[in-house]
Residue, then its C-alpha position, 0 to 999 in steps of 0.5 A: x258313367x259312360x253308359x251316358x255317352x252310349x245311350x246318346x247313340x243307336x246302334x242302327x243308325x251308327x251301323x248306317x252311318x258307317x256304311x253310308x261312307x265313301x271313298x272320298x271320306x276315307x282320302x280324308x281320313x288317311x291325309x289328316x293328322x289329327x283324326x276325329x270318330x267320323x273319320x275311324x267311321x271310314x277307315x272301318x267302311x267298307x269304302x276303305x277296303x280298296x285302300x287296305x295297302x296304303x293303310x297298311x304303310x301309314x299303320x306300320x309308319x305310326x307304329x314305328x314312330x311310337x312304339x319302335x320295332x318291338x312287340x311286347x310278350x305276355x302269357x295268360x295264366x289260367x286259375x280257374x275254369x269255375x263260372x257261375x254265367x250261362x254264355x254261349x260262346x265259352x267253353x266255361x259256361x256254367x251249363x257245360x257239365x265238365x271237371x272244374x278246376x281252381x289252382x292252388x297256391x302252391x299249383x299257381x307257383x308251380x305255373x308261374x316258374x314255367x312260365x318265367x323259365x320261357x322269359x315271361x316277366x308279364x303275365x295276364x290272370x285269367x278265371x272264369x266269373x264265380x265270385x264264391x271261388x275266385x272272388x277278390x280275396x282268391x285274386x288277392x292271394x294269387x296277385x301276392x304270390x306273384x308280385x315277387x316274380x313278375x313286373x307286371x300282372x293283369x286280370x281278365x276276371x269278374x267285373x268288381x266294385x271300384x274299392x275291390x279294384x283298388x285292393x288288387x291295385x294296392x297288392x300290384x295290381x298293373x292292368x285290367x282288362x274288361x271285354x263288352x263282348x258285344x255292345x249290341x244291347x238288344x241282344x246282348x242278353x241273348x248270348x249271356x242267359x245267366x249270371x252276373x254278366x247277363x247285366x249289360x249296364x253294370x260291365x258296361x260301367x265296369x272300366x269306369x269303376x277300374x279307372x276310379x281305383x287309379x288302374x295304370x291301364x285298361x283293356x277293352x275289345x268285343x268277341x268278333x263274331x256276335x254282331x257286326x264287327x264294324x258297329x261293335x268297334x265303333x262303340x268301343x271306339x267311343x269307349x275308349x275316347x270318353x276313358x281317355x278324357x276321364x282318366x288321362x294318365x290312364x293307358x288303354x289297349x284294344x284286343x280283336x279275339x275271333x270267336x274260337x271252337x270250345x265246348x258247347x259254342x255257338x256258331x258266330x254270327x258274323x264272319x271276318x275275314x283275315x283282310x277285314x281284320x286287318x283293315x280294322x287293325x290298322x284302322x284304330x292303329x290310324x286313329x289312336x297312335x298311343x293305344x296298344x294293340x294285342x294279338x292273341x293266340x286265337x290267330x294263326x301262324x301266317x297271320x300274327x307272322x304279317x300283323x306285326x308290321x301293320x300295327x299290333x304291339x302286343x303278342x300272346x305266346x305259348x298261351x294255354x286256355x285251361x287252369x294249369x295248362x302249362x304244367x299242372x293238368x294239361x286235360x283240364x277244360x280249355x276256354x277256346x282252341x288257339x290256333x298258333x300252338x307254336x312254342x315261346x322260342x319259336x314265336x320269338x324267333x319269329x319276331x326277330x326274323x321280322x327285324x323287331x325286338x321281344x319285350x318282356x315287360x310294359x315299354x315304359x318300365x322297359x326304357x326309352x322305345x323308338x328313340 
């Protein structure tokens, strides 16, 4: 399990450590070819803001080689806003006394055909944490509706035990992605009070049950805002580096969700700035040139408009964060405010202005990209 690793490094001293590094280290870091943890140390530093410009060019040079002039499109599919955690940045929040809502069968075939109207062929399934509601079998039943619709469907949902994983994976089951939110562990019980997540150990070992039950790729990230966003990426980075060494036929993605406004949210704690988020983008385009990196609605206009070109592959759009928000019920609780609110034609269109091309499914089921 991972929490081996992580419990082999202190979050202080990786914080210091990360701080303590210089501009000649972060000349190394962008000369190497092949690049090591002390070296993503560097490129998140603040000793490498001066150098955002040529990290931009070496981002964008490795993300042509890999992945061609192409950004991937998905939707999120909102099932439910029940949740049964007290977390104070989530609109879902168990203490938060709105109207719930669970779609049906019939109401999610009804946002599914929306959403293959605007061209989606992936879509991300997304509920809050109440095993009761929307536990493994309700994910079960929805995956099966939508197999005969989509090429590919992932889940950001409660983490499960690894033979519940392998149910949705035998049903078509494509990704999962799992967030730390903060692997700051001494204050992690502070923003999640109640609930299943409030176990910092159990979701820290979830990617390890994903991985077991032969997932075809993973996702992690932290919510910018809940601690130092240089630290929280460190770990994730050390993440995703025992992952890939356990399970290397498995794909991983790295998403950057800012902490949004929603019902009863918490102010963040740490503030990044666009530029930073930029230097972290490119910063783990430069250290892992095989990983996909997801760009959400939580961004603005202007910013997903220039992120393309600097190491993003992957792109929400259109997105709504409430249960049946594209077609159902449209006033039900949102989990966040997006901040691009402009429509599918209008963001693709948006990318092809930049000279890249929209992909509608995983690159390998798409073809041969950037040959």
């Amino acid at each position: 399990m991972f929490k081996e690793e992580f419990d082999k490094h202190d979050w202080d001293q990786a914080l210091s450590s990360i701080y303590a590094k210089t501009a000649a280290d972060v000349e190394r870091a962008l000369h190497k070819t092949k690049r090591d943890i002390e070296d993503f140390k560097a490129l998140i530093s603040s000793a490498a803001a001066p150098y955002l410009e040529p990290m931009a060019q070496l981002s964008h040079r490795i993300t042509q080689k890999r992945f061609g002039k192409t950004m991937q499109l998905y939707a999120p599919l909102y099932l439910s806003n029940e949740c049964q955690n007290i977390c104070n940045y989530c609109g879902f929040s168990y203490d938060n006394k709105i109207k719930r809502k669970t779609l049906t069968g019939g109401e999610i075939l009804q946002e599914a055909e929306y959403l293959k109207q605007q061209g989606f062929d992936h879509v991300l399934l997304v509920t809050g944490e109440a095993t009761k509601t929307v536990g493994v079998d309700y994910m079960k039943s929805a995956i099966r509706l939508l197999r005969p619709h989509f090429a590919n469907i992932s889940i950001e949902v409660q983490p499960l035990e690894e033979d519940e994983y392998k149910t949705l994976v035998a049903e078509g089951l494509y990704a999962v992605l799992v967030y730390q939110e903060t692997y700051h562990q001494d204050n992690y019980k502070l923003y999640h009070t109640k609930g299943k997540k409030s176990n910092f150990d159990y979701r820290l070992d979830t990617p390890d049950r994903v991985g077991n039950a032969g997932i075809h790729k993973i996702g992690l990230g932290v919510l910018i805002g809940l601690e130092d966003w240089r630290a929280d990426n460190f770990f994730t980075a050390l993440h995703v580096g025992y992952l890939e060494k356990k399970f290397w036929q498995t794909k991983y993605s790295i998403s950057f969700p800012r902490l949004r406004p929603a019902t009863g949210l918490i102010e963040p704690k740490v503030v990044i700035s666009d530029k930073e988020l930029v230097q972290l983008i490119c910063a783990w385009r430069i250290f892992n040139e095989e990983i996909e990196l997801s760009i959400s609605t939580r961004e603005n206009e202007l910013f997903r408009d220039h992120v393309i070109r600097l190491g993003a592959t992957t792109m929400s759009a259109g997105s709504k964060t409430n249960p049946g928000g594209y077609t159902v019920e449209h006033e039900s609780l949102e989990q966040f405010e997006i901040d691009d609110s402009r429509s599918v034609a209008e963001v693709k269109s948006m990318i092809e202005r930049n000279g890249y091309k929209a992909v509608w499914k995983d690159w390998e089921r798409f073809g041969a990209i950037g040959k």
